[in-house]
VOBABA-216263 format. One record per residue (C-alpha): x, y, z; residue in three letters. Coordinates in steps of 0.2 Angstrom, whole numbers, plus 5000, padded with zeros to 4 digits. Example, Ala and Ser with C-alpha at 12.3 -4.5 7.8 and 13.67 -1.06 7.14 Angstrom:
// residues 2
+------+------+------+---------+
!   px !   py !   pz ! residuo !
+------+------+------+---------+
! 5062 ! 4978 ! 5039 !     ALA !
! 5068 ! 4995 ! 5036 !     SER !
+------+------+------+---------+
***
This chain:
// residues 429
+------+------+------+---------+
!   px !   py !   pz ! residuo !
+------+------+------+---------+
! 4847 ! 5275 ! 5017 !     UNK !
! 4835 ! 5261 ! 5014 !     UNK !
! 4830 ! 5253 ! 4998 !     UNK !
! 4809 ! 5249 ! 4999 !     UNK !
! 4798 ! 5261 ! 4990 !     UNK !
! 4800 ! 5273 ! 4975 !     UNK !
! 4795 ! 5289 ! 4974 !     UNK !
! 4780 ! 5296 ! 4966 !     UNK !
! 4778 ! 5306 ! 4952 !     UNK !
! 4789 ! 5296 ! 4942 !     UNK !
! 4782 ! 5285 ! 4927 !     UNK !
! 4783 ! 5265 ! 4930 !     UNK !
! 4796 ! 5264 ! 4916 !     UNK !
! 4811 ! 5274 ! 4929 !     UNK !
! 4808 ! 5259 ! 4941 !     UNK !
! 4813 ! 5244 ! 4938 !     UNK !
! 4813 ! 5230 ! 4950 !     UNK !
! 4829 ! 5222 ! 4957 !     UNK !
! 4832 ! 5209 ! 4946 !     UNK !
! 4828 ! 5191 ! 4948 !     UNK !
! 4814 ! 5181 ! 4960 !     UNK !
! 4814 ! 5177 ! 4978 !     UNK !
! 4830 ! 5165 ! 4978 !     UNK !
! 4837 ! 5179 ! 4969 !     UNK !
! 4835 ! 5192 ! 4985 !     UNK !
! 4842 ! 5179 ! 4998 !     UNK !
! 4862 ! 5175 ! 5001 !     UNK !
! 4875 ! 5182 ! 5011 !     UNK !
! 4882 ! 5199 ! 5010 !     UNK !
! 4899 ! 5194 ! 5010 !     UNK !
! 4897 ! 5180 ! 4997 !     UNK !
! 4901 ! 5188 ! 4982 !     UNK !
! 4906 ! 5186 ! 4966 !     UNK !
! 4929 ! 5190 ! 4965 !     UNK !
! 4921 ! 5204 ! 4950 !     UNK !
! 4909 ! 5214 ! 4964 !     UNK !
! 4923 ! 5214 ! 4977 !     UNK !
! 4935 ! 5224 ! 4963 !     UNK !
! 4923 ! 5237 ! 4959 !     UNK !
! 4918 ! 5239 ! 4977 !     UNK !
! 4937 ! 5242 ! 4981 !     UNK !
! 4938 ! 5253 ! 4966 !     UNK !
! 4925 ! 5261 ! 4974 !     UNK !
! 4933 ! 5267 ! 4990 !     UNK !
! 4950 ! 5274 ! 4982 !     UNK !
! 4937 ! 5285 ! 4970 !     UNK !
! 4930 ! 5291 ! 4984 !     UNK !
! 4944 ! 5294 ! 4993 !     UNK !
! 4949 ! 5310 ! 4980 !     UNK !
! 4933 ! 5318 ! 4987 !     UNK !
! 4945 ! 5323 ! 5004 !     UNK !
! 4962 ! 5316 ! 5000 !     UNK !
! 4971 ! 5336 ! 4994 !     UNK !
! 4961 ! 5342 ! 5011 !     UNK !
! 4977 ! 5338 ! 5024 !     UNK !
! 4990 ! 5343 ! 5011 !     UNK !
! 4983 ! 5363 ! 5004 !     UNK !
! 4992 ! 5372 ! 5016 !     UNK !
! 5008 ! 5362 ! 5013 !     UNK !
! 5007 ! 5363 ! 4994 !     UNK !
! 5002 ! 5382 ! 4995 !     UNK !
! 5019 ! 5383 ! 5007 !     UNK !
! 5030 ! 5372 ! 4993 !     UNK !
! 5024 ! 5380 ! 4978 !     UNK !
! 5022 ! 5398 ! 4984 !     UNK !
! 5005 ! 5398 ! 4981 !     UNK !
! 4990 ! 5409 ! 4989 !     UNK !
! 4975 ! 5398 ! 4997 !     UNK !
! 4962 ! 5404 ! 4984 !     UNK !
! 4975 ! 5397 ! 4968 !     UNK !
! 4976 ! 5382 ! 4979 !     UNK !
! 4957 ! 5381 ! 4981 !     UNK !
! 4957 ! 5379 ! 4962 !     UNK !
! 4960 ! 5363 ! 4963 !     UNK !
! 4941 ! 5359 ! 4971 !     UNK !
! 4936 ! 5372 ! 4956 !     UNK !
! 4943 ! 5360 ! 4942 !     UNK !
! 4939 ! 5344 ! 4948 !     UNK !
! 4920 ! 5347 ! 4954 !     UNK !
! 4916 ! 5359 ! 4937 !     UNK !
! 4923 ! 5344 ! 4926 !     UNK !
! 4912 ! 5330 ! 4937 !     UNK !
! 4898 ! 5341 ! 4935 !     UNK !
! 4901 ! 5344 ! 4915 !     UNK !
! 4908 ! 5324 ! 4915 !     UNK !
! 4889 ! 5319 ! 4922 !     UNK !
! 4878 ! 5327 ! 4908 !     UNK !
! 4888 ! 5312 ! 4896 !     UNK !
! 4894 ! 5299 ! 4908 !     UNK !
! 4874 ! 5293 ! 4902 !     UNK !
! 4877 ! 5293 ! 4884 !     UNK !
! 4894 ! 5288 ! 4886 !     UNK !
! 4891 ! 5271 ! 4896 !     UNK !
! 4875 ! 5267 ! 4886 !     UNK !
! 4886 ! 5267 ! 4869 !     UNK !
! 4900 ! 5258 ! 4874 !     UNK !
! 4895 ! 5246 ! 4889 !     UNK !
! 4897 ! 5249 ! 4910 !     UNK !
! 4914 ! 5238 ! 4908 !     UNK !
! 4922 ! 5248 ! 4896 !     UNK !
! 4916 ! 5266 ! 4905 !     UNK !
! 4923 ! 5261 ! 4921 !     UNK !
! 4939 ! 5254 ! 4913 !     UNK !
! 4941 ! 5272 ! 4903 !     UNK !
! 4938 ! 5281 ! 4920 !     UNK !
! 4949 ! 5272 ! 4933 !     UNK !
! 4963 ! 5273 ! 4919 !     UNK !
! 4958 ! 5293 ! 4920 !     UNK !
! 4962 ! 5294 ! 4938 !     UNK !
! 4976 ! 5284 ! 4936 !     UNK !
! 4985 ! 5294 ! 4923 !     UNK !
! 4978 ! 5313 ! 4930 !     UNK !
! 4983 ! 5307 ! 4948 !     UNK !
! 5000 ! 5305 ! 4944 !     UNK !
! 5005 ! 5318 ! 4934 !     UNK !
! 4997 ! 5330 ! 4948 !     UNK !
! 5009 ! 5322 ! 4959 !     UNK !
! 5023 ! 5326 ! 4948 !     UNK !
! 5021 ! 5343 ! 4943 !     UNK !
! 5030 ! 5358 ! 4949 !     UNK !
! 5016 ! 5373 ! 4948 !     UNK !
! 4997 ! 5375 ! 4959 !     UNK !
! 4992 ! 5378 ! 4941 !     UNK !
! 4997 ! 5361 ! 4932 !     UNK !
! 4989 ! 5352 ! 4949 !     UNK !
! 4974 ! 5362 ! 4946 !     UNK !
! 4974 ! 5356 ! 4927 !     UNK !
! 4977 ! 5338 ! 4930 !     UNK !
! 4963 ! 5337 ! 4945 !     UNK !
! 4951 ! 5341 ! 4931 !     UNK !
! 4953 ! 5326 ! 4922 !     UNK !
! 4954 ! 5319 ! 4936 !     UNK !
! 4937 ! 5325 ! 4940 !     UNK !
! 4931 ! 5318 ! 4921 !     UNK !
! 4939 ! 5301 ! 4927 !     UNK !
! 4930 ! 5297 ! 4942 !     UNK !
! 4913 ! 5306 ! 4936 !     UNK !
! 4912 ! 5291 ! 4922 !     UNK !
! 4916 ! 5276 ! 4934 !     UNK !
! 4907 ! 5283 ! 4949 !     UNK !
! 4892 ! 5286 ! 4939 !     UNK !
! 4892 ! 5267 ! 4933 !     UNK !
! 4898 ! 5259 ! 4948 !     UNK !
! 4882 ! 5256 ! 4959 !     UNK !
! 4874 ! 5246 ! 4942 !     UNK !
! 4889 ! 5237 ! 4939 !     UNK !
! 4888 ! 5231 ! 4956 !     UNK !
! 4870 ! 5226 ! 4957 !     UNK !
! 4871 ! 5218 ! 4941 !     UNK !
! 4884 ! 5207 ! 4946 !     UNK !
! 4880 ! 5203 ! 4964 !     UNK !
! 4872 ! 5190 ! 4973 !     UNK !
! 4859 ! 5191 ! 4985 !     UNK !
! 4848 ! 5207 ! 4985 !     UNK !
! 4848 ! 5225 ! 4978 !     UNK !
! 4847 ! 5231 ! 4993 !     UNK !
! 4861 ! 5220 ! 4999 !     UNK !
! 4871 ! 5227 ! 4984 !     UNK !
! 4867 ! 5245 ! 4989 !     UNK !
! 4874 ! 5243 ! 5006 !     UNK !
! 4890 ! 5237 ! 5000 !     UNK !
! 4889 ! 5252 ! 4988 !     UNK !
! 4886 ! 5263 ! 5003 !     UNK !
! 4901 ! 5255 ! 5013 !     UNK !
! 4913 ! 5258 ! 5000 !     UNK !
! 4906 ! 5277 ! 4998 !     UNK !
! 4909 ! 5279 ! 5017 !     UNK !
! 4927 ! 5271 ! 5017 !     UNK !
! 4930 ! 5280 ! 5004 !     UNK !
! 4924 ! 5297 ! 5011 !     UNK !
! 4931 ! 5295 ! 5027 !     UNK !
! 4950 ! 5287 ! 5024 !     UNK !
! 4952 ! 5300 ! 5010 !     UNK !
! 4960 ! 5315 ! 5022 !     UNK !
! 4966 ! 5301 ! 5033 !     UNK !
! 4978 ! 5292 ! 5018 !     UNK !
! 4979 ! 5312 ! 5012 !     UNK !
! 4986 ! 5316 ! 5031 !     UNK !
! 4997 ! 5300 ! 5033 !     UNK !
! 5006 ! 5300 ! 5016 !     UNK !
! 5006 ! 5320 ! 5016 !     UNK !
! 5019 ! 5319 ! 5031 !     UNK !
! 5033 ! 5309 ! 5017 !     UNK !
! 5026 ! 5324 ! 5006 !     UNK !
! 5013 ! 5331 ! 4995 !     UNK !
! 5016 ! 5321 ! 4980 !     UNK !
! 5014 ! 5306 ! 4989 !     UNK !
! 4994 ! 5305 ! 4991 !     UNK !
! 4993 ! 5310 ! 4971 !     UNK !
! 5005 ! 5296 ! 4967 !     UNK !
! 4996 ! 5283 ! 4982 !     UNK !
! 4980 ! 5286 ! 4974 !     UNK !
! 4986 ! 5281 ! 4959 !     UNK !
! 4996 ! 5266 ! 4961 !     UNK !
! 4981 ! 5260 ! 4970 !     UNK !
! 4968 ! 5261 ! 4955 !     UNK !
! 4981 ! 5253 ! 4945 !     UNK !
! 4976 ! 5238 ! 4955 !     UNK !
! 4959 ! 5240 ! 4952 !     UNK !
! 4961 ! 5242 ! 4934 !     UNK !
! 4968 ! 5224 ! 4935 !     UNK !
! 4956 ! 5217 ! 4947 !     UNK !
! 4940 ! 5227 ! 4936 !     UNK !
! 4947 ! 5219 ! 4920 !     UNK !
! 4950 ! 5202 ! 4924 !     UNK !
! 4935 ! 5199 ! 4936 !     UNK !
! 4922 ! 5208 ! 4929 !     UNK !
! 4913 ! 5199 ! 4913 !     UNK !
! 4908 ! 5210 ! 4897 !     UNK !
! 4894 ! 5220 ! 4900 !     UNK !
! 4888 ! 5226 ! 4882 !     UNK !
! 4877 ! 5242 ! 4881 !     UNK !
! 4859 ! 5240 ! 4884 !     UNK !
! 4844 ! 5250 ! 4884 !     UNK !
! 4839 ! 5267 ! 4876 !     UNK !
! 4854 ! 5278 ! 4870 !     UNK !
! 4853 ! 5293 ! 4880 !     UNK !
! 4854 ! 5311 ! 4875 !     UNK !
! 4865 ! 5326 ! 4882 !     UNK !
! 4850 ! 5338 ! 4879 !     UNK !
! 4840 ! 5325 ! 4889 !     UNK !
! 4845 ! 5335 ! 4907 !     UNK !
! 4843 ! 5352 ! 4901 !     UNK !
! 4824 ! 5346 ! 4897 !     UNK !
! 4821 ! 5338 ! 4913 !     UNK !
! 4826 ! 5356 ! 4922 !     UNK !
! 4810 ! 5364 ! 4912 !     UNK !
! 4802 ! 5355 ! 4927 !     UNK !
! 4801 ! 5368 ! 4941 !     UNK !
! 4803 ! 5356 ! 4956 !     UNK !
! 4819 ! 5350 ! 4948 !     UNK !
! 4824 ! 5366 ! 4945 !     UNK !
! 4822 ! 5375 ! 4963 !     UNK !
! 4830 ! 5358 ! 4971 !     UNK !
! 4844 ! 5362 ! 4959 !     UNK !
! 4847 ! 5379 ! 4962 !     UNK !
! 4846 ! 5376 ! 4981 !     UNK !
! 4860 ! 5366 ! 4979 !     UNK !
! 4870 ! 5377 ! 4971 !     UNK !
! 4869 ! 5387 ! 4988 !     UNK !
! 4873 ! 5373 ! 4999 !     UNK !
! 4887 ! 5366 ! 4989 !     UNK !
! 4897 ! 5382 ! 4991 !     UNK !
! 4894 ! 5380 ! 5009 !     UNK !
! 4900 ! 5363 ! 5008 !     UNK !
! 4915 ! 5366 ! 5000 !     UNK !
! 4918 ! 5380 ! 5010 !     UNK !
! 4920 ! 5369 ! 5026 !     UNK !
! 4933 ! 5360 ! 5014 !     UNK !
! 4943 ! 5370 ! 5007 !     UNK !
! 4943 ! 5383 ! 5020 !     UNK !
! 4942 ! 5373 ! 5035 !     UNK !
! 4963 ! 5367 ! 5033 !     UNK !
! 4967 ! 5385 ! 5033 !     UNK !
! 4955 ! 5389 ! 5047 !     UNK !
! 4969 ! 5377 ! 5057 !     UNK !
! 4985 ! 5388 ! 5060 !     UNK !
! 4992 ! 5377 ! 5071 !     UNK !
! 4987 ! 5359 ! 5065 !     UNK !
! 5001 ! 5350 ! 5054 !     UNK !
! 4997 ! 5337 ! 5041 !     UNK !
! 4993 ! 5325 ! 5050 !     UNK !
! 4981 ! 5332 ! 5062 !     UNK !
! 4971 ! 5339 ! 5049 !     UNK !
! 4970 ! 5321 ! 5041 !     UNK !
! 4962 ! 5316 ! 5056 !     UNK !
! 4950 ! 5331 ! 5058 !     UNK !
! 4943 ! 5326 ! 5044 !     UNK !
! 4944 ! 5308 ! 5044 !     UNK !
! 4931 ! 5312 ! 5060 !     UNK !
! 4921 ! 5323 ! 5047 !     UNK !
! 4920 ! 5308 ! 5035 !     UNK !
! 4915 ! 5297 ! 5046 !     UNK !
! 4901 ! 5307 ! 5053 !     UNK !
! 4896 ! 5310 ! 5037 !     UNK !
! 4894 ! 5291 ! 5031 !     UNK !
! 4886 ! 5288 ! 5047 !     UNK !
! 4875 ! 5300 ! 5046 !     UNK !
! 4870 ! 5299 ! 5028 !     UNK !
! 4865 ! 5278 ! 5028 !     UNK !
! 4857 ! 5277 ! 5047 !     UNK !
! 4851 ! 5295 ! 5053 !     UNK !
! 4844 ! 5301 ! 5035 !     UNK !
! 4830 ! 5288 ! 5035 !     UNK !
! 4825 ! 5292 ! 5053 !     UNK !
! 4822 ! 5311 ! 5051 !     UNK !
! 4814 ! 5310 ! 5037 !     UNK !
! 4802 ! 5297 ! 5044 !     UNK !
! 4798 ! 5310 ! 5057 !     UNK !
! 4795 ! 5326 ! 5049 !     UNK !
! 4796 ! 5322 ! 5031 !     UNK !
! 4810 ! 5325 ! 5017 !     UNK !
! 4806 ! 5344 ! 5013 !     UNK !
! 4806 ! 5348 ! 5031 !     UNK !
! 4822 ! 5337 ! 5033 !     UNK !
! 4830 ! 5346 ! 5022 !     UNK !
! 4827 ! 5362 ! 5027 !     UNK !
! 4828 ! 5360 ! 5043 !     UNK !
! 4848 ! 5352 ! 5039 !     UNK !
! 4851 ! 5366 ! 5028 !     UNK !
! 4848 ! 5378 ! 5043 !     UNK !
! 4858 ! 5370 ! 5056 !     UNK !
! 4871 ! 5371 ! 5045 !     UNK !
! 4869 ! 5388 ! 5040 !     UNK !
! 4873 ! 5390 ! 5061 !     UNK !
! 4888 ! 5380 ! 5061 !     UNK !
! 4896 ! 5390 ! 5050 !     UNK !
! 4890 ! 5406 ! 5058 !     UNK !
! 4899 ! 5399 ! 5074 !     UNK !
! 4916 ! 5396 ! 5064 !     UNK !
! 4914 ! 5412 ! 5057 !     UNK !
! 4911 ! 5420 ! 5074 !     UNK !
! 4927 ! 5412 ! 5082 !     UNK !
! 4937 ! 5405 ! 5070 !     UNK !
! 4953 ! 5409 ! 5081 !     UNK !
! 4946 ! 5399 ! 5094 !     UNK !
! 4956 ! 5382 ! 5085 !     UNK !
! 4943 ! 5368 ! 5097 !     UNK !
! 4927 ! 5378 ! 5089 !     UNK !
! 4933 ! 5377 ! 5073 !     UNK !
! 4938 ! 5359 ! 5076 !     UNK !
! 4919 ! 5352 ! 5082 !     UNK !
! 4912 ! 5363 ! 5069 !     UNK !
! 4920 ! 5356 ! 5054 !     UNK !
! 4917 ! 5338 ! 5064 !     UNK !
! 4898 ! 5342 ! 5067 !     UNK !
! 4895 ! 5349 ! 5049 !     UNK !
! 4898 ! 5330 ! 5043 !     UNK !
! 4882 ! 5326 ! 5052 !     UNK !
! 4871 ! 5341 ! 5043 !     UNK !
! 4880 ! 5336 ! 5025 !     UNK !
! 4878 ! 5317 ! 5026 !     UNK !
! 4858 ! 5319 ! 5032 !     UNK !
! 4854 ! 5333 ! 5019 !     UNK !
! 4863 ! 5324 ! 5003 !     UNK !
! 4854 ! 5310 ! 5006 !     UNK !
! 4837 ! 5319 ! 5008 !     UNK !
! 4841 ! 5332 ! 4996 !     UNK !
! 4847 ! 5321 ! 4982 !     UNK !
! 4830 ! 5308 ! 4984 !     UNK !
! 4819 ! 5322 ! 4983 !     UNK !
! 4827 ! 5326 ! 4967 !     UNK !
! 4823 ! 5308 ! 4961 !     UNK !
! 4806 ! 5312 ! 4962 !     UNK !
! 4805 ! 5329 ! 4956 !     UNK !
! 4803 ! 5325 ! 4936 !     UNK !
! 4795 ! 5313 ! 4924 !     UNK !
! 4809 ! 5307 ! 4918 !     UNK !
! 4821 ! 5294 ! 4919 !     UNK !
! 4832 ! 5292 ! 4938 !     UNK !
! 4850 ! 5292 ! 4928 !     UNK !
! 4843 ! 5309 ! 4917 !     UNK !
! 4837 ! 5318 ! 4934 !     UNK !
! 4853 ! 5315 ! 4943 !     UNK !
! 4865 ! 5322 ! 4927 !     UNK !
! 4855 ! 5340 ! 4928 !     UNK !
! 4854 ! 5340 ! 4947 !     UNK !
! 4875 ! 5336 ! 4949 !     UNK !
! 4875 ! 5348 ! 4935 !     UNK !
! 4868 ! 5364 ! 4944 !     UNK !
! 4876 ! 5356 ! 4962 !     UNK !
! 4893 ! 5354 ! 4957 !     UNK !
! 4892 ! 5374 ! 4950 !     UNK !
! 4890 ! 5378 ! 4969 !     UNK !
! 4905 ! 5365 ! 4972 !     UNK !
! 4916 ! 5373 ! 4958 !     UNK !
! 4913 ! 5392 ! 4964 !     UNK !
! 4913 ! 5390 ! 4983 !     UNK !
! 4932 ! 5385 ! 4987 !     UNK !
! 4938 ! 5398 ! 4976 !     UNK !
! 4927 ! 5413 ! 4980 !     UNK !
! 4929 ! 5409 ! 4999 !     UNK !
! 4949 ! 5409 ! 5001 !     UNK !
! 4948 ! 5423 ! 4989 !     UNK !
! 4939 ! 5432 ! 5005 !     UNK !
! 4948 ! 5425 ! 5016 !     UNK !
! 4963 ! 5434 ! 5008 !     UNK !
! 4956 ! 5450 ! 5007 !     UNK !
! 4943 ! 5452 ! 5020 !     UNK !
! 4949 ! 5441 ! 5033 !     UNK !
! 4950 ! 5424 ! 5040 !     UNK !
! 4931 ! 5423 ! 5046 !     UNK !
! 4927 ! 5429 ! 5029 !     UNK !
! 4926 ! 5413 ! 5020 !     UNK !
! 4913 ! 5407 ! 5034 !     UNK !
! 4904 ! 5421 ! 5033 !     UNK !
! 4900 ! 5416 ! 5015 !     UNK !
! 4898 ! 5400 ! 5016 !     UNK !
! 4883 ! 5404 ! 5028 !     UNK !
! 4877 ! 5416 ! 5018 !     UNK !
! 4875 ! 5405 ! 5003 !     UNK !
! 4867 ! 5391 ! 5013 !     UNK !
! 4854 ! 5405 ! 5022 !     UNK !
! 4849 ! 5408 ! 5002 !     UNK !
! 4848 ! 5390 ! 5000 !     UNK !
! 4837 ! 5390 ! 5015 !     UNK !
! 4826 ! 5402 ! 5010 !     UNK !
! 4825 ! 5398 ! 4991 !     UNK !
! 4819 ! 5380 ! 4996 !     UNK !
! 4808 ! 5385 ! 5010 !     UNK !
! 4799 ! 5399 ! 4996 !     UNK !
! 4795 ! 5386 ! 4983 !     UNK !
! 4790 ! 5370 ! 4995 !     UNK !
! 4776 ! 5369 ! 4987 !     UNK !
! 4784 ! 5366 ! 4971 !     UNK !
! 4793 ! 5350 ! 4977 !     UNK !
! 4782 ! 5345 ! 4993 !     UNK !
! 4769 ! 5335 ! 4981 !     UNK !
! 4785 ! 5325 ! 4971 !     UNK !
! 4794 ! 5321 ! 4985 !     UNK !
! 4792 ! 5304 ! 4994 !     UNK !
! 4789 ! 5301 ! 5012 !     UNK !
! 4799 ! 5284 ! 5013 !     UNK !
! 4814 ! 5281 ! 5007 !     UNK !
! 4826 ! 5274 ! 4994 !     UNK !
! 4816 ! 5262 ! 4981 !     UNK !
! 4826 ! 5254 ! 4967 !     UNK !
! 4844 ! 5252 ! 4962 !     UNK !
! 4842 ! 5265 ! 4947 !     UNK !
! 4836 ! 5278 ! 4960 !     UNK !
! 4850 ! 5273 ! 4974 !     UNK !
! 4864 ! 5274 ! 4961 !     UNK !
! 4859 ! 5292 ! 4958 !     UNK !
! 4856 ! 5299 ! 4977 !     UNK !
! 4875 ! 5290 ! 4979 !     UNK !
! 4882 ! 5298 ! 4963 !     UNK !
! 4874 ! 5314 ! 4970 !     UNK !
! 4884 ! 5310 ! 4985 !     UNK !
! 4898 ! 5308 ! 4976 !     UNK !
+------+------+------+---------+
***
């Protein structure tokens, strides 16, 4: 992902310039202020909860005599709160201040993490994941401009630091998941949580005050930006791939009969890894070549595929293995693409366009991990698979139908201005 024009179709007001003059764009990387070095490392353990319950499902379902679809609930609640928590983390930052939002969010996580740690049912986890989910939505949707505010150097020197902290985070999620999972499954909640008690301290004593600024923001403000059709198809669309997505992780655990704690950590630690990778330094490339519509499009298909071949021999433990491992690449190239085009899709503000799209995306990301296990229980174990390809096909062809709609608001190039970055990472997210 690369940071050098904006998209068309947006008005001149979404797109602000980095801030300062030339000296302001030079400087090290690595030289930075204590304050952006605490958010960035606040930054990885938030995004290590996106993976971190992945190696531990099939040992929490064993401990608390739970089915794999009542243990999938804990995907439901935590991606259903994030995608309600991002239609007010807007209005909630620009009343109290970027410090004081992710302040309230890390102390979220903290206190949600824990107590899912400590309970004794699936169904308290399931509940305490969900504020969980409304913690990391207020300080991941604020992190990125916290960041660029208080670096040194370049936006898109800031960015990149943003993007190495989303691809720690991504990747040594199930890895930490798989390594303190083989004490037990409390222990990742409770690691998770004693580690953003550190950032708590290091965000409160090293990042200044940062008072609110700019318009106040609207909760209506996304629902109007879906009246644009563009907006709306790219939305829909991502419904459909997000239940593939989380298909591949929720179901992908119990796809692994054979594979202990541990060994799922690692499968998806390669899955992380593939996907960071994939999403900063292949994205850019394909869509140079055969532009972002097409990118899309054609990502969404191959991963359709791969999880037609999982569903075709998911007793085949190797298959299932690189398929889960190769998805990474079509997840980390499409929600790049997919989250820029949407960027582009409405007049309206970046931040606004972002909350409606998580919105509709994180439906998909609520209904797919439940629906799936539930077939999985019912139907049997290529089920899950089965739908989760399904959904991405209609994804596919929903998208490929309405091109036409999107084609003319999307850009060519690639990631402009920190505004429009912090939302294709949020969207990530």
């Amino acid at each position: 992902m690369s940071h050098t024009t904006a998209a068309r179709g947006v008005p001149a007001h979404a797109q602000p310039e980095a801030p300062g003059g030339p000296e302001a764009q030079q400087g090290s990387l690595l030289r930075q202020p204590r304050a952006v070095w605490a958010v960035a490392f606040a930054c990885v353990i938030a995004f290590m909860g996106i993976g971190l319950v992945d190696p531990i499902l099939k040992d929490i379902a064993a401990k608390l005599d739970a089915t794999p679809s009542q243990v999938s609930l804990m995907f439901t609640s935590y991606m259903a709160i994030m995608g309600v928590a991002m239609l007010i983390t807007g209005v909630v930052s620009s009343r109290i201040g970027p410090k004081r939002t992710l302040l309230a969010g890390l102390v979220l996580v903290i206190v949600f993490a824990g107590l899912a740690g400590a309970s004794d049912t699936v169904g308290q986890i399931v509940g305490f994941r969900a504020g969980w989910g409304l913690g990391n939505a207020l300080f991941v949707a604020t992190a990125l401009s916290t960041i660029v505010s208080a670096a040194k150097g370049s936006t898109a020197q800031a960015i990149i630091l943003f993007e190495a902290a989303l691809g720690i985070g991504i990747a040594s999620g199930p890895l930490l998941g798989g390594l303190l999972g083989e004490q037990s499954w409390r222990a990742p909640f409770f690691g998770v949580s004693a580690l953003m008690v550190i950032a708590v301290i290091g965000t409160a004593l090293l990042l200044p005050a940062t008072p609110p600024t700019g318009r106040r923001t609207s909760i209506a403000d996304p629902f109007r930006a879906l009246r644009h059709p563009a907006l709306l198809l790219l939305g829909v669309t991502a419904i459909f791939y997000n239940i593939g997505f989380f298909t591949i992780l929720a179901a992908g655990p119990f796809a692994l009969p054979g594979f202990g704690i541990l060994q799922v950590g690692w499968v998806f630690f390669a899955w992380g890894l593939l996907l960071a990778f994939t999403s900063v330094a292949v994205a850019p490339l394909v869509q140079r070549a055969i532009g972002t519509v097409p990118a899309i499009i054609a990502m969404l298909a191959l991963f359709t595929l791969d999880l037609v071949m999982i569903a075709l021999l998911t007793e085949h433990t190797p298959v299932v293995v690189v398929g889960i491992v190769a998805s990474g690449a079509f997840i980390g190239v499409n929600n790049t693409l997919i989250t820029e085009a949407v960027m582009g899709a409405a007049p309206v503000e970046r931040p606004v366009a972002s909350a409606a799209y998580s919105f509709l995306r994180f439906t998909g990301g609520a209904v797919g991990p439940y629906a799936a296990l539930k077939l999985g229980e019912n139907v049997s174990p290529h089920a899950p698979f089965w739908f989760g390809a399904t959904a991405v096909l209609i994804g596919v062809v929903t998208l490929f139908a309405g091109r036409r709609l999107v084609v003319g608001h999307t850009p060519h190039s690639e990631v402009g201005s920190s505004t429009e970055a912090e939302a294709v990472l949020v969207g990530d997210a």
